[in-house]
N, C-alpha and C positions, 0 to 999 in steps of 0.2 A: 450334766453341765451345759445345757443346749443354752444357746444366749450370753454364756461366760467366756470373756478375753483373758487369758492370761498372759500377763506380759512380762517378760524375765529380761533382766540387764542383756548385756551383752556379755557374751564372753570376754573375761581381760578386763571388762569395762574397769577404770580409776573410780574413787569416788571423789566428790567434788575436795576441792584444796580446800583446809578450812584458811578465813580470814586472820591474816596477823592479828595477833592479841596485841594489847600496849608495851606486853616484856619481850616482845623478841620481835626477829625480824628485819626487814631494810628500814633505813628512816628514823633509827632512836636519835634521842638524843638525851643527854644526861646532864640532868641542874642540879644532882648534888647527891651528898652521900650526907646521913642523919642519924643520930645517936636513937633516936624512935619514931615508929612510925607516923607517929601525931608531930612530930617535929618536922617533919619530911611533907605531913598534908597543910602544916601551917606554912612550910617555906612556897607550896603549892600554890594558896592562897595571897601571900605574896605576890609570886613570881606572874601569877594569871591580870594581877590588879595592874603589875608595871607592864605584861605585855599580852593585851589583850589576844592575839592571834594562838598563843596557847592553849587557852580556855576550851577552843572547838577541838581540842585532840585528847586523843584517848591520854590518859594516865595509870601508870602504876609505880606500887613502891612494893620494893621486894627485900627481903633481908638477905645478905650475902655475910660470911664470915671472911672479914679482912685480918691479918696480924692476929689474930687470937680473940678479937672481936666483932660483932657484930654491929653490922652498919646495914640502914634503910635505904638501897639506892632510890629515888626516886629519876623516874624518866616518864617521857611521851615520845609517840608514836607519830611521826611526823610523815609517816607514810613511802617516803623514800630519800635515798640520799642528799640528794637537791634539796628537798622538800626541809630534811634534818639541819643542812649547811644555811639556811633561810631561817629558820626558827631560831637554831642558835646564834644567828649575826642579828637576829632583832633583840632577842636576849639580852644580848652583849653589850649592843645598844641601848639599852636601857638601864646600865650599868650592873648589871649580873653575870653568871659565868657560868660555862654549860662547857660540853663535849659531844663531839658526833663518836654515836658508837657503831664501831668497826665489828 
């Protein structure tokens, strides 16, 4: 092995955090809940036309069982609290309606 570095973590070493996804995390914020998920990408396309600062953030819609049915939450990742509390007052602003999730 003459000429070979082997180089091994450290002990303990973490491995790097991964990056929030669009469904979790600080910074959501939630524009709505959808009978399907094409219902959820159409209110998407929507909500991106009346406020364009959405557009640049991550998106997802996830199916959650509410009451005995299932609903498409749709959210984005607005990166942090501030960030979520800004997106949904532009939102709102443009006559739609969101929620910062907690």
């Amino acid at each position: 092995n003459a000429g070979r570095i082997n180089v091994k973590p450290p002990v303990g070493a973490a491995p790097a955090p991964a990056p929030a996804a669009a469904g979790n995390g600080p910074g959501l914020v939630q524009l709505g809940a959808f009978g399907s998920e094409a219902m959820a990408n159409k209110a998407w396309a929507t909500m991106t036309a009346k406020t364009p600062q959405l557009a640049s953030l991550p998106k997802s819609v996830a199916a959650a069982a509410v009451g005995g049915n299932t609903v498409y939450r749709l959210r984005a990742n607005a990166g942090s609290a501030a960030g979520a509390s800004q997106i949904c007052s532009a939102v709102k602003s443009a006559g739609g309606s969101c929620m910062v999730v907690r």
